[in-house]
N, C-alpha and C positions, 0 to 999 in steps of 0.2 A: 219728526218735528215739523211742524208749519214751518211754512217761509215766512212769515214776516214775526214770526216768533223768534227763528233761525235771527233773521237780519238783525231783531233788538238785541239779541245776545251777540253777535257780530260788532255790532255798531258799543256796544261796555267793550268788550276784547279792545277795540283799536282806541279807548280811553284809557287805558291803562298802560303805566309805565313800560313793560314787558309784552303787553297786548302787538295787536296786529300793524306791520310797518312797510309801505313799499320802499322794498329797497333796488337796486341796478339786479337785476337780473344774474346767475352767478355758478357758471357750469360747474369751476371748482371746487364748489361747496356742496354741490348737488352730488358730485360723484365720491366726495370724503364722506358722504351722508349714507351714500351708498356703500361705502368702506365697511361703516357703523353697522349697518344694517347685518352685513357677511356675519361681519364678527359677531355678533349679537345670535345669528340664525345657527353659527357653532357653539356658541357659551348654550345655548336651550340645546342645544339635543345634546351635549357632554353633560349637563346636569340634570336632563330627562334620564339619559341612560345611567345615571349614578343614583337616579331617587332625590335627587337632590329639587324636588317639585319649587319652591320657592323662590329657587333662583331659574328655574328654568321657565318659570311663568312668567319670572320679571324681561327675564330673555324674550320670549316668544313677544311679550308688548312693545317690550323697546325696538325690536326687531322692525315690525310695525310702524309704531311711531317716527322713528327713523327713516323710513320708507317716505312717510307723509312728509317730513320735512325737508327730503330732497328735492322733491316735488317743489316744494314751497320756495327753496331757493333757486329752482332752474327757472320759476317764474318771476323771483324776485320779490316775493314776501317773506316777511320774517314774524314771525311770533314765537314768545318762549312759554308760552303760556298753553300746555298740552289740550287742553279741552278746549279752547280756543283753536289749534291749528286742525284740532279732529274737525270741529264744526267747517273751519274753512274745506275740509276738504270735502266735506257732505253740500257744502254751497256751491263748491267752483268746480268738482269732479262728479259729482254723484251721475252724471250722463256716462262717463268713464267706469262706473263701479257699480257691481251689484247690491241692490239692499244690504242681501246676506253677508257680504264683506266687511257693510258696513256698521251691519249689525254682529260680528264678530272681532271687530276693531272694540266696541263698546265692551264686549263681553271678556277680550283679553285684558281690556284695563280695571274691569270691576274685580275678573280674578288677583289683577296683580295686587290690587289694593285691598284684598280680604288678606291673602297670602302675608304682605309683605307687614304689613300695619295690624293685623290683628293676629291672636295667639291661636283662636277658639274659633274659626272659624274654618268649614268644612268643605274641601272639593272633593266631588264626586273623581270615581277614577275616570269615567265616560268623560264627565268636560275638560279634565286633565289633558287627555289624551286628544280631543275635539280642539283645544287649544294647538297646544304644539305641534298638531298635524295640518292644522289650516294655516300655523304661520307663513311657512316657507311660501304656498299659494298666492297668499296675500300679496308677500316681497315683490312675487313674478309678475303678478299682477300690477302694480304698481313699476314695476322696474318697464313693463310694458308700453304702462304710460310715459313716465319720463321720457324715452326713447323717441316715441312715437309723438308725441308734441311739439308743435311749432312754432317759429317764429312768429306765425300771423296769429295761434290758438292763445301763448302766454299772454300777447298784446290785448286780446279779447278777454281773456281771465281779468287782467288786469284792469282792462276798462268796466269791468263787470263789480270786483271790488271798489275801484273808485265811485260807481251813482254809489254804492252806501254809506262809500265813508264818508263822501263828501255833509 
């Protein structure tokens, strides 16, 4: 996605009720976020290894998603608005994250949303398993970040959200 394509969809996110909010910065939340994530990255491989694809898919995204939203609160954003906090994170991280991650964040929520929302709709076993095996990655990856991000990095994230919001 263009960056100033990114920004205008950035810039509707923090117009909307739910949309993108700075809030105080917030280890607590970052690490129950993290909580989320564990538990999420056990519900997908208990329901991978049952067959249970459906919910293991929804597992493997939230897993993910969860991931990103820790993120979001150890810097003090909030959004509840998913495609919105994905963009944030292709805005404010993508120096942090490979394409490929981030193009496999896309592709676990497209599966979750054939899976979950439609009857008739076909996963290969290949992405099935492409899914649920890049989950756990992703997590570490991310969990990477968090960790490794700083006082003076969030301040810059943050200043970097405010020129757009403003």
């Amino acid at each position: 996605m263009e960056s100033e394509e990114l920004i205008g969809k950035l810039l509707w996110c923090s117009r909307q009720k739910k949309g993108i909010k700075l809030v105080g910065p917030n280890e607590n939340l970052c690490d129950a976020y993290i909580k989320k994530t564990r538990d999420s990255l056990r519900s997908m491989k208990l329901n991978a290894d049952a067959n249970i694809r459906e919910w293991a898919v929804d597992a493997a995204y939230y897993s993910r998603y969860q991931a990103i939203y820790a993120l979001l609160q150890k810097c003090g954003i909030e959004c509840e608005i998913q495609d919105c906090s994905i963009m944030l994170l292709r805005f404010l991280f993508s120096d942090k994250l490979n394409e490929k991650m981030l193009k496999e964040m896309e592709k676990a929520k497209e599966q979750r949303i054939n899976l979950v929302y439609y009857t008739n709709r076909i996963l290969h076993e290949e992405d099935f398993r492409r899914n649920i095996e890049s989950a756990p990655a992703f997590v570490l990856a991310m969990e990477k970040i968090i960790s490794e991000t700083t006082s003076g990095e969030i301040a810059e994230v943050r200043k970097k959200l405010m020129k757009i919001l403003v």
